[in-house]
C-alpha positions as CSV (number, residue, x, y, z in Angstrom):
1,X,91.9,86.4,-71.1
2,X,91.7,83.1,-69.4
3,X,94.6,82.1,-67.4
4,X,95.3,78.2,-66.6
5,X,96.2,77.8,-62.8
6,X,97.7,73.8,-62.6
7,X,97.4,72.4,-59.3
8,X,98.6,68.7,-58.3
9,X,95.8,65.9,-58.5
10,X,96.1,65.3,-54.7
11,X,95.6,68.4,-53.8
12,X,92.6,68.9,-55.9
13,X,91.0,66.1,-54.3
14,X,92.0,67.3,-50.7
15,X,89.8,70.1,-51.8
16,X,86.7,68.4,-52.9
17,X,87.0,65.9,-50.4
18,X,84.5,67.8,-48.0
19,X,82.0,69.0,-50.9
20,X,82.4,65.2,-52.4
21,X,81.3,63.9,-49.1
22,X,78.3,65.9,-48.2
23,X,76.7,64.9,-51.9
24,X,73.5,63.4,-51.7
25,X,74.6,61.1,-53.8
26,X,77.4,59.6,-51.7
27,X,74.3,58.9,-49.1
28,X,73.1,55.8,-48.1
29,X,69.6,55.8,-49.3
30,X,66.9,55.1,-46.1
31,X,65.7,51.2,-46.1
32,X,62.0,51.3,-47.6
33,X,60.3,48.7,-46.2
34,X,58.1,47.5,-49.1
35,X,57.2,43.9,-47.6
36,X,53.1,43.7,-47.8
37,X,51.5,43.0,-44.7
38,X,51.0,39.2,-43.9
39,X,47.5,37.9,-43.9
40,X,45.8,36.8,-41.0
41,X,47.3,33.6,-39.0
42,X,43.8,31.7,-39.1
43,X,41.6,29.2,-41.2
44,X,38.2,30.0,-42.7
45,X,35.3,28.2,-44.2
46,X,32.0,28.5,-44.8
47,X,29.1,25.3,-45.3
48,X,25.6,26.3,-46.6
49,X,22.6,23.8,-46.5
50,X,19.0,24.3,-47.3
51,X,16.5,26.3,-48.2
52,X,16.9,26.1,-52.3
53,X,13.9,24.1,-53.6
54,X,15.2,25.0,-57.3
55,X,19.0,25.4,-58.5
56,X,18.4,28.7,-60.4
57,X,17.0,30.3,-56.9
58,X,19.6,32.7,-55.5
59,X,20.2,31.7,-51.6
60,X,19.0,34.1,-49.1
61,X,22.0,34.0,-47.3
62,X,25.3,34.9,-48.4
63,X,28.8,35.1,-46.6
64,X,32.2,37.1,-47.5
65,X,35.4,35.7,-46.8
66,X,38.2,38.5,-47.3
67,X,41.5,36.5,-45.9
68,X,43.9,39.4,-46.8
69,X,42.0,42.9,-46.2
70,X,45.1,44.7,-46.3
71,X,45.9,43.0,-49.9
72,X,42.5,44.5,-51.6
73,X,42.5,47.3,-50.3
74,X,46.1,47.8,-52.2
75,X,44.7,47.1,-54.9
76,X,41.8,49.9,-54.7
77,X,44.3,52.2,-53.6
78,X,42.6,52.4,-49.9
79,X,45.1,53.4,-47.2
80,X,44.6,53.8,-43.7
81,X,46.6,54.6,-40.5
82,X,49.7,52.5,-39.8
83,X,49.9,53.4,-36.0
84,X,47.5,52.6,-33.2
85,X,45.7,49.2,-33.8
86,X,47.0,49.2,-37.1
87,X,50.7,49.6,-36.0
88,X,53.1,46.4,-37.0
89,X,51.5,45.8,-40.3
90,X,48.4,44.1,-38.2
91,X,47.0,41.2,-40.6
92,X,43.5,42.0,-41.7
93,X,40.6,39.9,-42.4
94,X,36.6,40.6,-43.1
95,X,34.4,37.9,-42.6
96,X,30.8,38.2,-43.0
97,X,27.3,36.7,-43.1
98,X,24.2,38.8,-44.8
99,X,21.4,36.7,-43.9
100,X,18.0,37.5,-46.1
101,X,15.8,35.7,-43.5
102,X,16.5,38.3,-40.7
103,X,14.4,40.9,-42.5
104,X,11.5,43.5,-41.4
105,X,9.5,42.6,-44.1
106,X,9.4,39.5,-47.0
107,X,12.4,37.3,-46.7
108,X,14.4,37.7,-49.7
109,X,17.8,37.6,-51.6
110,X,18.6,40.8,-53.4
111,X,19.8,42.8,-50.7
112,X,21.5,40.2,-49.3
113,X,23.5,39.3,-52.7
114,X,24.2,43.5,-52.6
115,X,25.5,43.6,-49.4
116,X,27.8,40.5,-49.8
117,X,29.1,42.1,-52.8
118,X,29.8,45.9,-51.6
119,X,30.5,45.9,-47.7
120,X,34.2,45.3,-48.0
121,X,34.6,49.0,-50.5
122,X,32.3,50.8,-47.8
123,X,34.6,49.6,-45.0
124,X,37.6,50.2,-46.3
125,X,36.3,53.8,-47.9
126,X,35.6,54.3,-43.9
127,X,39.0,52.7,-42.8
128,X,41.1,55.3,-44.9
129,X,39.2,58.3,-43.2
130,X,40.0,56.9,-39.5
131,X,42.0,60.1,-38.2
132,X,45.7,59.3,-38.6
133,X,46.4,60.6,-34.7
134,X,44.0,58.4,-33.3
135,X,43.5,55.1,-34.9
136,X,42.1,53.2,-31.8
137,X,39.6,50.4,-31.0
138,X,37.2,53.1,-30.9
139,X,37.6,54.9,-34.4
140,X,38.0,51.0,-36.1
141,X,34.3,50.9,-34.6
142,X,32.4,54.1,-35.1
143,X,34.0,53.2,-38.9
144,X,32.4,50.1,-39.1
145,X,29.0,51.8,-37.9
146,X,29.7,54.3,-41.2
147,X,30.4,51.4,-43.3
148,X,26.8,50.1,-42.4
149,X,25.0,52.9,-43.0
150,X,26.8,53.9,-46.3
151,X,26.0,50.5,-47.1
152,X,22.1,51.1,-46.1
153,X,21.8,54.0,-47.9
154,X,23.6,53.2,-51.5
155,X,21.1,49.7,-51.6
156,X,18.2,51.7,-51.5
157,X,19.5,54.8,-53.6
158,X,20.5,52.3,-56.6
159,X,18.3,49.9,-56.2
160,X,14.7,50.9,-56.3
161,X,13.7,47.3,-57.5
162,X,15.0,45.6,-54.4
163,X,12.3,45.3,-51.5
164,X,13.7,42.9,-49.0
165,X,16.1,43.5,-46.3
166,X,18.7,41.1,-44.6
167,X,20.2,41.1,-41.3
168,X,24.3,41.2,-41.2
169,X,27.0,39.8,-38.9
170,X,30.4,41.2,-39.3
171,X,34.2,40.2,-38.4
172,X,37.4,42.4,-39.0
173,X,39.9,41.1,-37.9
174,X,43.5,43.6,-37.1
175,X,46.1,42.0,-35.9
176,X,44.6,40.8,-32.8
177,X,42.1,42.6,-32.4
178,X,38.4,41.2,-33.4
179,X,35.7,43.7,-34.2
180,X,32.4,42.5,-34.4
181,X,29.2,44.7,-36.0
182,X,25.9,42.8,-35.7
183,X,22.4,43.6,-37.7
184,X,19.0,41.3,-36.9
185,X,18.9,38.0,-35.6
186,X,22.6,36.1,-36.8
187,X,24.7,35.1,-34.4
188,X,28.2,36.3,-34.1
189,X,30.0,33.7,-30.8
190,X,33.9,33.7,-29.6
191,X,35.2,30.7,-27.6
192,X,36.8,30.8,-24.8
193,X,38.4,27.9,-23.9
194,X,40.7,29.4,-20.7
195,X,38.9,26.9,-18.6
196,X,39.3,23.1,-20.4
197,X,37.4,21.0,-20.6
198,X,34.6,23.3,-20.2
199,X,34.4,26.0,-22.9
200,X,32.4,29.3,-22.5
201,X,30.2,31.0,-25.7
202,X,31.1,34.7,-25.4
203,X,28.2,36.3,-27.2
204,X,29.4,39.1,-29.8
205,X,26.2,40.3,-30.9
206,X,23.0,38.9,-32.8
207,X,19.3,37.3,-31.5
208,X,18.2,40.9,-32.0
209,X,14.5,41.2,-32.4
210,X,13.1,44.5,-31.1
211,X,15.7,46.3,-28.9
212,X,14.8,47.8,-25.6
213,X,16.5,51.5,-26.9
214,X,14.5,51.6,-30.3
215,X,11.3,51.7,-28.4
216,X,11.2,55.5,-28.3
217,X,12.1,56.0,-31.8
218,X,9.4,53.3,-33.0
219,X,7.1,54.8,-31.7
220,X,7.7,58.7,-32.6
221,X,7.9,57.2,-36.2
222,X,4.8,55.9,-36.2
223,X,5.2,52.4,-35.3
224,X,3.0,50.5,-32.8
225,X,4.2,47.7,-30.6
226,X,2.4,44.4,-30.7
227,X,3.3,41.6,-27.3
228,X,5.2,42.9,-24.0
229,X,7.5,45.3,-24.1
230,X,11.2,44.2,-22.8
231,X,10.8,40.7,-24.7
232,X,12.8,41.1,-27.9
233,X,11.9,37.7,-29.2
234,X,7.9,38.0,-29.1
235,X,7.4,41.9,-29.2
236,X,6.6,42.8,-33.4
237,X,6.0,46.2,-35.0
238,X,3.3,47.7,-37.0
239,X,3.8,49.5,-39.5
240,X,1.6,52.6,-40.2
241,X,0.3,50.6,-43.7
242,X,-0.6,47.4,-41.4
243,X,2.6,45.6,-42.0
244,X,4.1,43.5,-39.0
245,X,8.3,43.3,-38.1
246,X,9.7,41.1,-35.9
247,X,13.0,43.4,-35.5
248,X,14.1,47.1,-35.2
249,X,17.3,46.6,-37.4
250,X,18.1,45.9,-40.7
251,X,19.8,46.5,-44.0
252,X,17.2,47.4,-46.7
253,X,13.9,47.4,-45.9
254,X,13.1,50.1,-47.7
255,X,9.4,50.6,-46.6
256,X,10.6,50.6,-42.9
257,X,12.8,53.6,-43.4
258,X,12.8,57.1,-44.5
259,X,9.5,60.3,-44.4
260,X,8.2,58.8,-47.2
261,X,7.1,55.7,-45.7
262,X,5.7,57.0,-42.6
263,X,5.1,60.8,-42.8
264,X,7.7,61.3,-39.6
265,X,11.2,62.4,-39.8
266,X,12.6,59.3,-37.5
267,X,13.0,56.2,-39.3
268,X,11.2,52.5,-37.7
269,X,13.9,50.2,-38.8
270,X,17.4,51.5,-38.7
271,X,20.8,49.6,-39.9
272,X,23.1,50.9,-37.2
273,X,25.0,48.0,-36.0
274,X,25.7,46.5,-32.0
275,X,29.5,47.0,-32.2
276,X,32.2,45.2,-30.1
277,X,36.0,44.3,-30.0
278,X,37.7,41.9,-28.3
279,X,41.5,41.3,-27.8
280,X,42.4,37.6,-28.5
281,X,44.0,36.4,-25.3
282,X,45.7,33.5,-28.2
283,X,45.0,29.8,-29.3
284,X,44.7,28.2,-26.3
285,X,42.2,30.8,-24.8
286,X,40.3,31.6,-28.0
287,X,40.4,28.6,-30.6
288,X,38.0,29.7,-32.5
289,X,35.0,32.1,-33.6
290,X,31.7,31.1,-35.1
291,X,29.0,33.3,-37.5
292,X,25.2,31.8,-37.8
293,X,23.1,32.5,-40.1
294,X,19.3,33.4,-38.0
295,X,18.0,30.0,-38.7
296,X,21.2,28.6,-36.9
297,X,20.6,30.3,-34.0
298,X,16.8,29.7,-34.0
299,X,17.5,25.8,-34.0
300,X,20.6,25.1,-31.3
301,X,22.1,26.9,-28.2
302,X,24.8,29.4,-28.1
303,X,26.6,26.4,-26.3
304,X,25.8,23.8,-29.0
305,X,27.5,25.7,-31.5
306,X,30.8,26.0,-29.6
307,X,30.7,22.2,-28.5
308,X,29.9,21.1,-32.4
309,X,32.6,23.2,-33.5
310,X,35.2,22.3,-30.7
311,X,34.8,18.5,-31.7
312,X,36.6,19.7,-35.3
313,X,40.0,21.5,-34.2
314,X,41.4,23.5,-36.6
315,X,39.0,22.0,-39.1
316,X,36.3,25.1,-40.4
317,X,34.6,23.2,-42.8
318,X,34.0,19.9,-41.0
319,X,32.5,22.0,-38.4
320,X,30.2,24.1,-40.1
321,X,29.1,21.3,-42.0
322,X,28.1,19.7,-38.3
323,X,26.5,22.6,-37.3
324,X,24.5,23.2,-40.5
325,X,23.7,19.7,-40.6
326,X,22.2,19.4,-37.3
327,X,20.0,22.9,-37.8
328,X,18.4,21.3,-40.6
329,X,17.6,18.5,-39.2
330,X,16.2,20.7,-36.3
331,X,14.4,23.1,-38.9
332,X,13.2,20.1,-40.5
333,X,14.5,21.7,-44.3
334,X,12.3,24.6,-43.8
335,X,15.7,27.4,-44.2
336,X,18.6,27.6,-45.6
337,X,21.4,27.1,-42.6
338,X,25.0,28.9,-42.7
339,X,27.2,29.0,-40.7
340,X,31.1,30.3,-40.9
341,X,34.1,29.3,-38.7
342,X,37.4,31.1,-37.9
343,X,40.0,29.4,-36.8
344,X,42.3,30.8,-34.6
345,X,45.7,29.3,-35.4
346,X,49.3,29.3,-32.9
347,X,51.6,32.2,-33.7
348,X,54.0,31.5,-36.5
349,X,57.8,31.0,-35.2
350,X,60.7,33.2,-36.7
351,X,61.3,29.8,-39.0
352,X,57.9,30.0,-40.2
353,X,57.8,33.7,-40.9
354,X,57.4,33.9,-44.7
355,X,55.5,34.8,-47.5
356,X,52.4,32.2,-47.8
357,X,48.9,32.4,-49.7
358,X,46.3,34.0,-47.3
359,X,44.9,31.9,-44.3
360,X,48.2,29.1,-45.4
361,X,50.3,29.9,-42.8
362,X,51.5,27.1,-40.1
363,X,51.6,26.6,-36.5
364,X,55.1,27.1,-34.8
365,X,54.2,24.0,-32.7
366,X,52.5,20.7,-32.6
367,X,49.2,21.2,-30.6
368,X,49.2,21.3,-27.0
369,X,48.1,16.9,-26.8
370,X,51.5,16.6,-28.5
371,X,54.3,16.2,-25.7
372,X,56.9,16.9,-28.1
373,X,57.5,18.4,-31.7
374,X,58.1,16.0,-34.2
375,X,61.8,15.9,-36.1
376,X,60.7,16.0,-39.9
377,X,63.1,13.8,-41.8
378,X,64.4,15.1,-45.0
379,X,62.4,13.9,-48.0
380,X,64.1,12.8,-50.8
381,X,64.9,16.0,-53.6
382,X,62.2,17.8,-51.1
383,X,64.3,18.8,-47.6
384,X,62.1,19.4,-44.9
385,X,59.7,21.7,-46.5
386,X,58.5,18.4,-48.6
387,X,55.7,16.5,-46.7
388,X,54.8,12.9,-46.7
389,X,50.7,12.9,-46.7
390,X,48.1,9.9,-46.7
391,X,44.6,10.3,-47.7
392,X,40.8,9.0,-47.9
393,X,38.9,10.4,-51.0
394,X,35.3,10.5,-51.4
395,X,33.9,11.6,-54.9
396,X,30.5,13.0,-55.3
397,X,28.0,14.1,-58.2
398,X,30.0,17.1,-59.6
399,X,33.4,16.1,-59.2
400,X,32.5,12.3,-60.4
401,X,31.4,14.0,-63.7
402,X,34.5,15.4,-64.6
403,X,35.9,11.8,-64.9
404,X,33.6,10.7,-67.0
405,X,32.2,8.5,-63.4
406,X,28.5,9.5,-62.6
407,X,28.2,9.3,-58.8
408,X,24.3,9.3,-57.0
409,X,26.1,11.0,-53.8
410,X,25.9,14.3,-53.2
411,X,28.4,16.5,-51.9
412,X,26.5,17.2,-48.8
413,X,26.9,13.0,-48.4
414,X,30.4,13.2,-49.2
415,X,31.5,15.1,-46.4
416,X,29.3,13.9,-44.2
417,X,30.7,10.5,-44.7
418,X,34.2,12.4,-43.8
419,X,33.3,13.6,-40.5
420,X,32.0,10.4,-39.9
421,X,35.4,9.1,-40.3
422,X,37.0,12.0,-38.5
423,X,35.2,11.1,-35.4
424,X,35.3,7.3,-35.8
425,X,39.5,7.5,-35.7
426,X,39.3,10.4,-32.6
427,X,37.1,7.9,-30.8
428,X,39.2,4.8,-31.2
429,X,42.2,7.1,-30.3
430,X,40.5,8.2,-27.2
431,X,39.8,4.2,-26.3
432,X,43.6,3.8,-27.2
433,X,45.4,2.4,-23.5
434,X,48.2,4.3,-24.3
435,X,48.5,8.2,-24.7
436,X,50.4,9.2,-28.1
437,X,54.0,11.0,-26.3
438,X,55.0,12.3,-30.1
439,X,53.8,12.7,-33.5
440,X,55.3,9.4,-34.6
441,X,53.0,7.8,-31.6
442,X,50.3,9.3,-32.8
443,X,50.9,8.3,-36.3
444,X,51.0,4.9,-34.8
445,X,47.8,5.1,-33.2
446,X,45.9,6.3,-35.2
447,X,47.7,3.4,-38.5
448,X,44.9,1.1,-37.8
449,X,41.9,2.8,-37.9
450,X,42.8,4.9,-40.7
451,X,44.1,2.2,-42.9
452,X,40.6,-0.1,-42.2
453,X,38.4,3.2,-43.0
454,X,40.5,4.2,-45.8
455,X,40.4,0.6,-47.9
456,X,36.2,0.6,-47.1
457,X,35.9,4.3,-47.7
458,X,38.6,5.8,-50.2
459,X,37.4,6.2,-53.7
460,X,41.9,6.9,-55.0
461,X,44.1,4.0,-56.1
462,X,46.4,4.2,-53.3
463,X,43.3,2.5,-51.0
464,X,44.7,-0.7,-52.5
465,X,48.1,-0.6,-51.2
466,X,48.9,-2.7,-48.6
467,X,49.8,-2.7,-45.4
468,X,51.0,1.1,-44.0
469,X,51.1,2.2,-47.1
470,X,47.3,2.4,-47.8
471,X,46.5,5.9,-49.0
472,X,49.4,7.2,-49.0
473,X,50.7,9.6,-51.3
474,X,54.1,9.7,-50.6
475,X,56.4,12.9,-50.1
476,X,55.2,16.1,-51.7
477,X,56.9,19.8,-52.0
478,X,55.0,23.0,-51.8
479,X,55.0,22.9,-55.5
480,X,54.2,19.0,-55.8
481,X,51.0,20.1,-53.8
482,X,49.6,23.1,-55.7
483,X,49.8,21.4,-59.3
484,X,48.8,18.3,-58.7
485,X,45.9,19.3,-55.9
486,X,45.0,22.6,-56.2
487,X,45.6,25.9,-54.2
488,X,42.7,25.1,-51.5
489,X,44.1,21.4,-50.8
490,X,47.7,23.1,-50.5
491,X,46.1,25.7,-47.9
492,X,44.3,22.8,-45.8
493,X,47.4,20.9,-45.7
494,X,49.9,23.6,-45.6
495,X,48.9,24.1,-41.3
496,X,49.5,20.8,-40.7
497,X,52.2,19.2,-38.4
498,X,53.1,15.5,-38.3
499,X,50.2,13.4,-36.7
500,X,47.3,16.1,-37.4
501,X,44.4,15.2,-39.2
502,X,43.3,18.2,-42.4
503,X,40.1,19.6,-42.4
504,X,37.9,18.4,-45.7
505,X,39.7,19.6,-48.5
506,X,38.5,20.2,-51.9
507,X,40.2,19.3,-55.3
508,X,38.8,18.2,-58.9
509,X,38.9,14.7,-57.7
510,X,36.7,15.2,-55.2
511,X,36.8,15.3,-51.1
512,X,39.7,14.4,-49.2
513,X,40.6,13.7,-45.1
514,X,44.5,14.1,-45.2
515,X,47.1,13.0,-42.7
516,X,50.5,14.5,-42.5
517,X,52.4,11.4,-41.2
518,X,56.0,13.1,-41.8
């Protein structure tokens, strides 16, 4: 028989007080930080010229720009290590050339095109079996070395039709950390600009004909050497069947590798990579790092490049297209030139520190010519994430199509008019008396020479406004500036401070060279 005991309210709760506080329930759940990574601080382009006699031919050389690693390898559901060189939530970017010229055998695009198009799941495949206790510059690099080889062996497993062979040259960038993984005869180059004005190419790998250490194992595979040993860029092998090699690594290449093409165990060409890393020293030190395609580096001096590319701060696509430009003029059209920039940008302040599109976000400063950083007026409805932009447009052959225009100037024209520009206002700011002290100086400056290229040059209706207000487009918000340009005008602009020139930047319309002027 059940008895009822009655017992005050109060003191029940003095009762359960202890039980009621020791619930999980009354516990503050642990913060879960479930911010992504942010993408790499840098900018990133790529310019391809040559070599394409017919539209419907696939280029021999292709190039990989992955500005978020860390974002598509999410999506695969890859994870790797979060300490060691991964610790922070380092950024991660792949960027990569695979370069069909650089080949043992006939030059040729198919195992260029496969490589381009699977590296980035071999890496990060590799990346997410990098031992969770030691995730070092070491382990990131015998990774990368697996990531090659898989790479090797799944083109020739699956595809028995393809022949050729390419050579490869390799960035990942982690945090800031670059890793470099070189196959062939690209060119893989870091500036280093700790000594102004003179700037210093720091080789990462590439020019690689017949290396020294594969002697031995050429020659147990049945290989013969043809020119003087030691000399990388004359010495060729011969294969047992009679065919000739001008280097000792690459990917493909099937007839190079494996018993079946030589009866011996040992393979004559092999895809293991020349690693490296490097620890960015920052901006000022290391502005930038350039990728060239074999032909590229055939036609112009490690120290070319990095002068061509330092006359375009900050502006990967003008640069390239320099570069390029100039090595087929040297190659006289014979090869397709490419050539791939990274940009290097300042660190981002604490006011900077959001969430922006990969390779969009901004400098916490005005460059280092700048005495001073610019007070941004508040736009009107914008506040000071608005921006007040003028422009010069060029249209070319595809984009004049779209408006019903038809153009005879090809886009290769188009930007080359561009960078013509470009360096016609930096030289008459150079012959300027008077040395800009702020960004509204330098917007000064530079009025005159804009304004008299923009009304000969600009193809947009705002070339017929007078006075300062030629090309200008007035103030724009973040939003203003993805629907009405585009996402890749929005990144090119989006790094800008007031007084800094964009690099080319690519919309419907056609080509434009933007100014921030507030």
């Amino acid at each position: 028989m059940a008895i009822n005991v009655e017992m005050p309210l109060h003191k029940a709760r003095e009762l359960m007080a202890p039980y009621r506080n020791a619930m999980p329930i009354n516990n503050p759940l642990p913060e879960i930080d479930t911010e992504p990574p942010e993408p790499p601080n840098v900018l990133v382009d790529a310019v391809t010229l040559g070599g394409m006699s017919e539209s419907k031919q696939k280029p021999l050389v292709r190039h990989v720009l992955v500005k978020d690693l860390n974002k598509i390898g999410a999506r695969l559901k890859f994870d790797h290590p979060k300490t060691g060189v991964f610790t922070n939530k380092a950024p991660m970017g792949l960027y990569a050339l695979f370069d069909g010229h650089s080949t043992a055998g006939e030059s040729g695009p198919m195992a260029a095109e496969f490589c381009a198009r699977n590296f980035h799941l071999k890496l990060l495949k590799r990346l997410s079996e990098v031992p969770a206790d030691a995730p070092d510059e070491q382990s990131v690099q015998v990774a990368l070395i697996g990531a090659f080889e898989d790479l090797d062996c799944d083109l020739i497993a699956s595809q028995p039709e393809v022949n050729d062979g390419c050579g490869a040259a390799v960035v990942l960038l982690i945090g800031d950390v670059v890793f470099t993984a070189v196959v062939g005869q690209c060119v893989a180059i870091l500036c280093d600009a700790s000594n102004r004005p003179q700037l210093l190419p720091v080789s990462l790998g590439g020019r690689q004909g017949v290396l020294d250490t594969d002697v031995l194992r050429i020659r147990y595979a049945g290989g013969d050497l043809l020119g003087p040993v030691g000399d990388g860029d004359t010495v060729r092998i011969r294969h047992p069947s009679g065919a000739e090699s001008s280097v000792s690594r690459s990917l493909g290449d099937k007839l190079w590798k494996g018993s079946h093409a030589t009866g011996f165990k040992s393979q004559i060409v092999v895809c293991t990579p020349v690693v490296q890393h490097v620890h960015l020293k920052g901006y000022d030190d290391h502005p930038f790092l350039l990728l060239a395609a074999s032909s590229v580096g055939a036609a112009m001096s490690l120290q070319e490049l990095v002068d061509i590319a330092d006359e375009y701060p900050q502006q990967p696509r003008a640069g390239c297209g320099e570069i390029v430009a100039r090595a087929l003029v040297a190659r006289a059209g014979a090869a397709q030139c490419t050539a791939l920039e990274v940009c290097f940008l300042p660190r981002r302040s604490q006011a900077d520190n959001k969430r922006r599109p990969p390779g969009t976000a901004g400098p916490e400063g005005p460059p280092t010519y700048l005495a001073k950083k610019a007070k941004i007026a508040t736009a009107p409805g914008g506040g000071t994430q608005s921006v007040r932009l003028r422009h010069i447009l060029v249209k070319y052959q595809e984009a004049s199509a779209k408006d019903g225009k038809k153009l005879s100037r090809t886009r290769q024209e188009a930007e080359m008019l561009l960078r013509r520009a470009l360096c016609d206002i930096r030289a008459d700011l150079r012959a300027s008396k008077k040395t800009p002290k702020d960004a509204m100086e330098l917007v000064g400056a530079t009025s005159k020479k804009f304004m008299e290229i923009c009304r000969r040059l600009s193809e947009c209706d705002s070339a017929r406004k007078g006075g300062a207000m030629c090309g200008d487009l007035g103030w724009l918000t973040p939003e203003d500036l993805s629907s009405s340009f585009g996402a890749p005008f929005k990144e090119v602009v989006d790094v800008l401070m007031p007084g800094q020139f964009s690099d080319i930047a690519v919309t419907e319309q056609g080509l434009h060279l933007v100014q921030r002027v507030a």
